[in-house]
ROTORLUM-330347 format. One record per residue (C-alpha): x, y, z; residue in one letter; residue number from 1. Coordinates in Angstrom, 1 decimal. Last residue first. Example, Ala and Ser with C-alpha at 12.3 -4.5 7.8 and 13.67 -1.06 7.14 Angstrom:
{pt {13.7 -1.1 7.1} s 2};
{pt {12.3 -4.5 7.8} a 1};
# end
This chain:
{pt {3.2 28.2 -14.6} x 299};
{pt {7.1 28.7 -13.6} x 298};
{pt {6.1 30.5 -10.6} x 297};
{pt {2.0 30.5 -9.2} x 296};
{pt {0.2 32.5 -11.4} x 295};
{pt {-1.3 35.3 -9.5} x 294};
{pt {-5.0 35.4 -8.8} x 293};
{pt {-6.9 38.3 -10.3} x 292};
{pt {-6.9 36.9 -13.8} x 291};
{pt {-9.1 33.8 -12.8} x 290};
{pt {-8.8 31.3 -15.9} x 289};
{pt {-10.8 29.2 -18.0} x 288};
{pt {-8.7 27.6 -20.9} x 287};
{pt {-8.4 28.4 -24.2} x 286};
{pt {-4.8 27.5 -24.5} x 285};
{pt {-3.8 30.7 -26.0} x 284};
{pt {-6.6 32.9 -24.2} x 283};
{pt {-5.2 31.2 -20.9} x 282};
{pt {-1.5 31.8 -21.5} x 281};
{pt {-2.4 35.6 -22.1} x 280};
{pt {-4.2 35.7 -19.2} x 279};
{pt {-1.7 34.2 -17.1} x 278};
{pt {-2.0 30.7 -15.5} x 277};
{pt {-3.1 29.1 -12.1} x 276};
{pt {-2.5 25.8 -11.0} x 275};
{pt {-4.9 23.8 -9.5} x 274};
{pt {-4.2 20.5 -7.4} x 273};
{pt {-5.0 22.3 -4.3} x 272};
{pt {-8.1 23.4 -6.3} x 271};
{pt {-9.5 19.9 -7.2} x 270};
{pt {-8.7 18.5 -3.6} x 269};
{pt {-10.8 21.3 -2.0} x 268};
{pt {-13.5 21.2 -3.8} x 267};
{pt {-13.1 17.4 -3.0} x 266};
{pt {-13.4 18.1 0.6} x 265};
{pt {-16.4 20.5 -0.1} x 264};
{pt {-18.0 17.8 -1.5} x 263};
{pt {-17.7 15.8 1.7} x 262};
{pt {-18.5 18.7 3.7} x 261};
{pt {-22.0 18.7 1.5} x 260};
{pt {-22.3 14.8 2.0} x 259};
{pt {-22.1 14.7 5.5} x 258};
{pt {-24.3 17.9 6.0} x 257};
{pt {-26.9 16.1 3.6} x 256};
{pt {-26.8 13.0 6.0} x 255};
{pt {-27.1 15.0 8.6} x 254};
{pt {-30.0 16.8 7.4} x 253};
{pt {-32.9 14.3 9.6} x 252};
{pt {-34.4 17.4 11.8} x 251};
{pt {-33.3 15.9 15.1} x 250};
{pt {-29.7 15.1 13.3} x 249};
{pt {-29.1 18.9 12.1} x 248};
{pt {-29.7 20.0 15.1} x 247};
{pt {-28.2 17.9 17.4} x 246};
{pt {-25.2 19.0 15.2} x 245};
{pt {-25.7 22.7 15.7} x 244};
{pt {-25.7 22.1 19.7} x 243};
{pt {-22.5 20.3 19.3} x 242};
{pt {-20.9 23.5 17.6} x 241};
{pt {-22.2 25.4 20.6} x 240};
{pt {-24.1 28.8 20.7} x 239};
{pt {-23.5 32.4 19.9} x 238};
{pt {-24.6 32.1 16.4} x 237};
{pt {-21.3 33.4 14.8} x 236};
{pt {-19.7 31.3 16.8} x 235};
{pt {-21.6 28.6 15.9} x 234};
{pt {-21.7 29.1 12.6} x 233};
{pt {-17.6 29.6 12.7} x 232};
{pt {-17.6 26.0 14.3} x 231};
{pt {-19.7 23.7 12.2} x 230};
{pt {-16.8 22.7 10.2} x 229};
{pt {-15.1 21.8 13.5} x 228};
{pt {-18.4 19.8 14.4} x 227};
{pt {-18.9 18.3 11.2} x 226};
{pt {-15.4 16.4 11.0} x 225};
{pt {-15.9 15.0 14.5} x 224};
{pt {-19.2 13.5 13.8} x 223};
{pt {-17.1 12.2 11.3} x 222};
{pt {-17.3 12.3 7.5} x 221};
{pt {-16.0 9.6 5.2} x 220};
{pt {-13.8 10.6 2.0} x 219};
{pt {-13.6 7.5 -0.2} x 218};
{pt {-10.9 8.9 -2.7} x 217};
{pt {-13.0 7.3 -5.6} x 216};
{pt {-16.0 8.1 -3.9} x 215};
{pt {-15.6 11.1 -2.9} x 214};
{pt {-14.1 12.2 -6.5} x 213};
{pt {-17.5 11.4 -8.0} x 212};
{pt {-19.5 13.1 -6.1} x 211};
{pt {-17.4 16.3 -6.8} x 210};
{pt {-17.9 15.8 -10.6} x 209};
{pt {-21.4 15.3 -10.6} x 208};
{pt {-22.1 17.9 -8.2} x 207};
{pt {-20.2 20.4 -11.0} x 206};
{pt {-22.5 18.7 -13.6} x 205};
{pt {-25.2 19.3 -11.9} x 204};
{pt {-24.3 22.9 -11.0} x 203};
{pt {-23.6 23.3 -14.7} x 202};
{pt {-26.9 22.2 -16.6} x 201};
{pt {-28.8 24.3 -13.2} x 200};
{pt {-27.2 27.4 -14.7} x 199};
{pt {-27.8 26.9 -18.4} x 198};
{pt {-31.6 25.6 -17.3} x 197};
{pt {-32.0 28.9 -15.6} x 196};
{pt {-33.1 30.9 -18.6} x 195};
{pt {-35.8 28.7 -19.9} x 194};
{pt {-37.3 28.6 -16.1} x 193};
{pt {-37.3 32.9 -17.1} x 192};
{pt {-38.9 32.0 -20.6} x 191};
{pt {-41.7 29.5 -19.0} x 190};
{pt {-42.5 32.1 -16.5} x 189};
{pt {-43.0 34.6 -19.1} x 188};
{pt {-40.9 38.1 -19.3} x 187};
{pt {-41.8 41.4 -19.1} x 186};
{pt {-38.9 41.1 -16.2} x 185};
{pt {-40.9 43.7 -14.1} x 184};
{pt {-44.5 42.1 -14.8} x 183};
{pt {-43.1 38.4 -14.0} x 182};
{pt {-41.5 39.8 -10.9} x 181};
{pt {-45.1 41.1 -9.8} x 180};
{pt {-47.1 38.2 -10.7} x 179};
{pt {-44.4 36.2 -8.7} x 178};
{pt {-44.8 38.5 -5.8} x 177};
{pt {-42.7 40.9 -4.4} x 176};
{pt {-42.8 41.8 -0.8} x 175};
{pt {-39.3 41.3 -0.1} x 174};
{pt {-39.5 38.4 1.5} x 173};
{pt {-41.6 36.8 -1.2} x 172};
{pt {-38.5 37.5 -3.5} x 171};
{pt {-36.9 35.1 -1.7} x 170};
{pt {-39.6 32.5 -1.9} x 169};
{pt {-39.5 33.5 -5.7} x 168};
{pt {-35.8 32.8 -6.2} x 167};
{pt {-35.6 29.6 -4.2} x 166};
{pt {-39.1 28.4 -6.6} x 165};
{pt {-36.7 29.6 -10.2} x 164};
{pt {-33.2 27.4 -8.3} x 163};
{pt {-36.0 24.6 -7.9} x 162};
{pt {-37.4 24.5 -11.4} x 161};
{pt {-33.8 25.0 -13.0} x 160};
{pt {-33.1 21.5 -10.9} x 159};
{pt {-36.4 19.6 -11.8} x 158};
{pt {-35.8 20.8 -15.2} x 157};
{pt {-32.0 19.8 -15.2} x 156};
{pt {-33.4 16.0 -14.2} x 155};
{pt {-35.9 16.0 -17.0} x 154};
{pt {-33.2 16.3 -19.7} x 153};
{pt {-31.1 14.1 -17.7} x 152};
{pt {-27.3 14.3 -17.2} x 151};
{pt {-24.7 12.3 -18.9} x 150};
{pt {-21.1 13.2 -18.0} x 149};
{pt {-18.0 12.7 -19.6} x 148};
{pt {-15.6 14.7 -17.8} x 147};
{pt {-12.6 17.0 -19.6} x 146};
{pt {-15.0 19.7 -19.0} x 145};
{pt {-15.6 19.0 -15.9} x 144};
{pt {-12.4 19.1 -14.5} x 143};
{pt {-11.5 22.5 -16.5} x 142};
{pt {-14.9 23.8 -14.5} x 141};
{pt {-13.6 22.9 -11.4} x 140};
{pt {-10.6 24.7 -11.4} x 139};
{pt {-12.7 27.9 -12.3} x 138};
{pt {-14.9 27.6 -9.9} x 137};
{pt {-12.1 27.7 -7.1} x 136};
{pt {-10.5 30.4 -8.7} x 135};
{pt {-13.8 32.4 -8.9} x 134};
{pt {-14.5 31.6 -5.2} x 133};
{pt {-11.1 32.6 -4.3} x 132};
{pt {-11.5 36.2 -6.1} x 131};
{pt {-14.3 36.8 -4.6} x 130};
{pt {-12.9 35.5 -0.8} x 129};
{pt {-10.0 38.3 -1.6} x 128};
{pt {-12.6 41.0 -2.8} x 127};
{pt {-14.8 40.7 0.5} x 126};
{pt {-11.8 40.9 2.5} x 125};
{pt {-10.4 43.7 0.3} x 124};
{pt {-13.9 45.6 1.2} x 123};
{pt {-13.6 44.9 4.7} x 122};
{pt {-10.6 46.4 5.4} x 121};
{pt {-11.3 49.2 3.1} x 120};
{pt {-14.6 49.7 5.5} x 119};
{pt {-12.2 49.3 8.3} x 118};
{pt {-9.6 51.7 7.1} x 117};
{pt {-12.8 54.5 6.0} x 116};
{pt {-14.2 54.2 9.8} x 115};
{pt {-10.7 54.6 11.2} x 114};
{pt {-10.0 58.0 9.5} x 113};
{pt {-13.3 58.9 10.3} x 112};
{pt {-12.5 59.0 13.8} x 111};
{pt {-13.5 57.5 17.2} x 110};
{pt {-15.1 54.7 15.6} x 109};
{pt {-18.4 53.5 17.0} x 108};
{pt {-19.8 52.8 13.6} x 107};
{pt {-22.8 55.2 13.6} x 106};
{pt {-22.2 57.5 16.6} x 105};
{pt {-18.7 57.6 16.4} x 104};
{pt {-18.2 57.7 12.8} x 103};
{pt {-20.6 60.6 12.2} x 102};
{pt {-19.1 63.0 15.0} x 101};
{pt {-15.5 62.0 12.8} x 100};
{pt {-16.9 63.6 9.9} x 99};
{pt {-18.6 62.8 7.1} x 98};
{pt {-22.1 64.6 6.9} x 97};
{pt {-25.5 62.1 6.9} x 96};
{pt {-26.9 61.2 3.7} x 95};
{pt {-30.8 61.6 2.8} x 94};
{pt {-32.1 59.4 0.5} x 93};
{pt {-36.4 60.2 0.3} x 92};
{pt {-39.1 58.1 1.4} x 91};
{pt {-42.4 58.5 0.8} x 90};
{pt {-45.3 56.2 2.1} x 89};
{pt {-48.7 55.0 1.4} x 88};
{pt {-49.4 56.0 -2.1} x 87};
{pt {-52.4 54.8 -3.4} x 86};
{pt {-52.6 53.2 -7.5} x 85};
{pt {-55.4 52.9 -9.4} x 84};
{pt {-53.8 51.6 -12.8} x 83};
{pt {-55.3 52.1 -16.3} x 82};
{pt {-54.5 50.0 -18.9} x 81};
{pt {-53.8 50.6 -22.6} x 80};
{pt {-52.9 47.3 -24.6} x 79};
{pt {-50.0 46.8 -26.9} x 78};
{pt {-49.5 43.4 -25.1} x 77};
{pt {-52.2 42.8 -22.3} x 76};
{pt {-53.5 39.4 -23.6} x 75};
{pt {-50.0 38.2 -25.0} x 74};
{pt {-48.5 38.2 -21.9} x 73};
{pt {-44.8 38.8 -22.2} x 72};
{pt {-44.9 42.0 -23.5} x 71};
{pt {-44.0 42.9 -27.2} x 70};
{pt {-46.2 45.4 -27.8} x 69};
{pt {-45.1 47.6 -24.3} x 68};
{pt {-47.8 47.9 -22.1} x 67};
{pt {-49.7 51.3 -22.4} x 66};
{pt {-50.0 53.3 -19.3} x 65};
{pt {-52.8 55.4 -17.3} x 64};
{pt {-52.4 55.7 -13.9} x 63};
{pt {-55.2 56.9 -11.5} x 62};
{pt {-54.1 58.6 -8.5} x 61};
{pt {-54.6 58.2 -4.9} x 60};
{pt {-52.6 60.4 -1.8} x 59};
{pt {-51.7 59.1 1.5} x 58};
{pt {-48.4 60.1 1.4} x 57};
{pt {-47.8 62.4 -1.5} x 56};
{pt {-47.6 62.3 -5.0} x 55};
{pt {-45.4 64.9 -7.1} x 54};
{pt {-43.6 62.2 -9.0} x 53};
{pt {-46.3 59.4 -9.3} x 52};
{pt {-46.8 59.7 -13.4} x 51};
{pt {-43.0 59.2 -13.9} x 50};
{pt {-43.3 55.8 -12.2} x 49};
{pt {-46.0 54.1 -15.0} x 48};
{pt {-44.2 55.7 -18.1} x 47};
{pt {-42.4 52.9 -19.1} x 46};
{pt {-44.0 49.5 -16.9} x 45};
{pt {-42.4 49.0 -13.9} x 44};
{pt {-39.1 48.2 -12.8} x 43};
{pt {-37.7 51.5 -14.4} x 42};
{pt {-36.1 52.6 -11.3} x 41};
{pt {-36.6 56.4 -11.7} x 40};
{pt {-39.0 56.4 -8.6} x 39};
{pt {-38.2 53.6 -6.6} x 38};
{pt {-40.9 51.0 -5.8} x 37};
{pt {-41.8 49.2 -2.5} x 36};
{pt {-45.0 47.5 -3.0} x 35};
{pt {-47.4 47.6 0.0} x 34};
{pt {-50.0 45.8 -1.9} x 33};
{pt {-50.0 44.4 -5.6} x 32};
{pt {-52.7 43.6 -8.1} x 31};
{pt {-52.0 43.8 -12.1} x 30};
{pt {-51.2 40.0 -11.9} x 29};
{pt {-54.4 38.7 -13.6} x 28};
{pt {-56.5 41.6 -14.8} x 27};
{pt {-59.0 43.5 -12.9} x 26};
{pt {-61.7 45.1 -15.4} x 25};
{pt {-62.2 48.8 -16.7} x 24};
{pt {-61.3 48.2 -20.2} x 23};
{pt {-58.2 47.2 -18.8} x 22};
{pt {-57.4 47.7 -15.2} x 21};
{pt {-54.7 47.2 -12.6} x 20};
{pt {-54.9 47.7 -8.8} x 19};
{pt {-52.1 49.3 -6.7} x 18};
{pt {-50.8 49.8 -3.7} x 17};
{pt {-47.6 52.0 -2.9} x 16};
{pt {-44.6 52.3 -0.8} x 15};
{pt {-42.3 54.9 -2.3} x 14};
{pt {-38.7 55.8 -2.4} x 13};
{pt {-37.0 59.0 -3.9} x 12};
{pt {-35.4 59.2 -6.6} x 11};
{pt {-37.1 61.4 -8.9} x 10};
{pt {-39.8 63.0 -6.8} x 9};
{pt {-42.5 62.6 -4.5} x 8};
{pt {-44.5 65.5 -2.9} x 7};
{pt {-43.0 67.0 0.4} x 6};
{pt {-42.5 65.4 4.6} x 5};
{pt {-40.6 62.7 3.6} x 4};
{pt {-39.9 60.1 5.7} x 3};
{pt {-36.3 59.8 6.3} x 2};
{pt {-33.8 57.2 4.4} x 1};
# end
């Protein structure tokens, strides 16, 4: 993306502050600085982008929307707000030509014939290791559901509370605050922790499961054993596996290392022990599947 040196339009990215008001008053969450927003988007509020195209860097304009009725926060549903918004930056997509010139100087390559192999390289990579993950949930997820397992009410809280806090602190990264997600989703906080419940329900179940098969095949985890998993990080880190442990012991996480390889170990076992089937033999048994792996003979 290049600055642009021309009003904003359609598609183009924009850094912008803003201050929401109804009846002339702040409201809770209407307040954000150094946003990064995307004309055509639709995060915000309908109507709210449209009325920057043609704004420049540097320029203020008052925005005058109408939350939709059935918005999350009863107090502003249906209600007409103004918004005094400054643009500080636009951005707009501009791609380079494809030739060979391109490749060398962005990717090194000395054609574009190469550039397009390794970016296919990459991208079959990135399927496989999809496609392995999926298997590998998949396998799981036919153990548990022949497990009985009794997990807490307030213990998949706790867990759908932690996954929605990971989510904001990334978010944070980005710029966006809570206020600000909960104005894009139009939804509540209490709706969006009802929405992870589902997803923190499985992973306990899942850790359930795992836990349970290290103990009964009482997998132990060596110094040794964390070093060679440690490895690749290493590698990738430019420093020394052993270096990575100290690590992890001076800050007290080797006991959660331990138990994560452990875990991993019985991910392991469970898959090994997995036998893929056809579509077709899945629907009829009802059983979860992973289409893109091939059944192994005879399944």
């Amino acid at each position: 993306m290049e600055t642009a040196d021309r009003p904003a339009q359609m598609g183009d990215f924009t850094v912008i502050d803003f201050l929401g008001k109804k009846d002339g008053v702040p409201f809770d969450g209407g307040e954000g600085r150094d946003f990064p927003l995307e004309l055509g988007s639709g995060r915000f509020i309908p109507g709210f982008e449209e009325q920057l195209q043609g704004a420049s860097a540097g320029e203020e304009r008052v925005v005058e929307v109408t939350f939709p009725e059935d918005y999350q926060a009863e107090h502003l549903a249906g209600e007409a707000v103004t918004f005094e918004v400054t643009v500080k930056e636009v951005k707009e997509k501009k791609l380079p030509e494809l030739d060979d010139e391109f490749a060398e100087t962005a990717a090194g390559f000395d054609s574009l014939d190469e550039l397009k192999e390794d970016i296919a390289s990459r991208l079959r990579e990135r399927e496989e290791e999809r496609i392995e993950r999926a298997f590998r949930d998949a396998a799981l997820d036919a153990v548990v559901a022949e497990a009985t397992i009794e997990i807490p009410d307030a213990l998949i809280e706790a867990r759908g509370k932690e996954l929605w806090d990971r989510m904001l602190h990334q978010l944070s990264h980005q710029g966006i605050s809570k206020e600000i997600y909960l104005q894009i989703s139009q939804k509540t906080e209490e709706e969006l922790l009802a929405e992870a419940r589902p997803d923190a329900e499985v992973q306990l179940r899942r850790e359930a499961v795992l836990k349970a098969i290290v103990e009964a095949e009482k997998f132990e985890i060596s110094d040794d054993d964390l070093l060679e998993a440690l490895a690749p990080t290493a590698e990738a880190q430019q420093t020394k596996p052993k270096k990575l442990l100290e690590r992890l012991k001076s800050s007290g996480r080797i006991d959660e290392a331990r138990e994560d390889l452990a875990q991993r170990r019985a991910l392991d076992l469970v898959t090994d022990e997995a036998v893929a089937i056809s579509v077709a033999e899945a629907e009829k048994q009802g059983k979860p599947f992973t289409p893109e792996r091939e059944a192994e003979p005879g399944a």
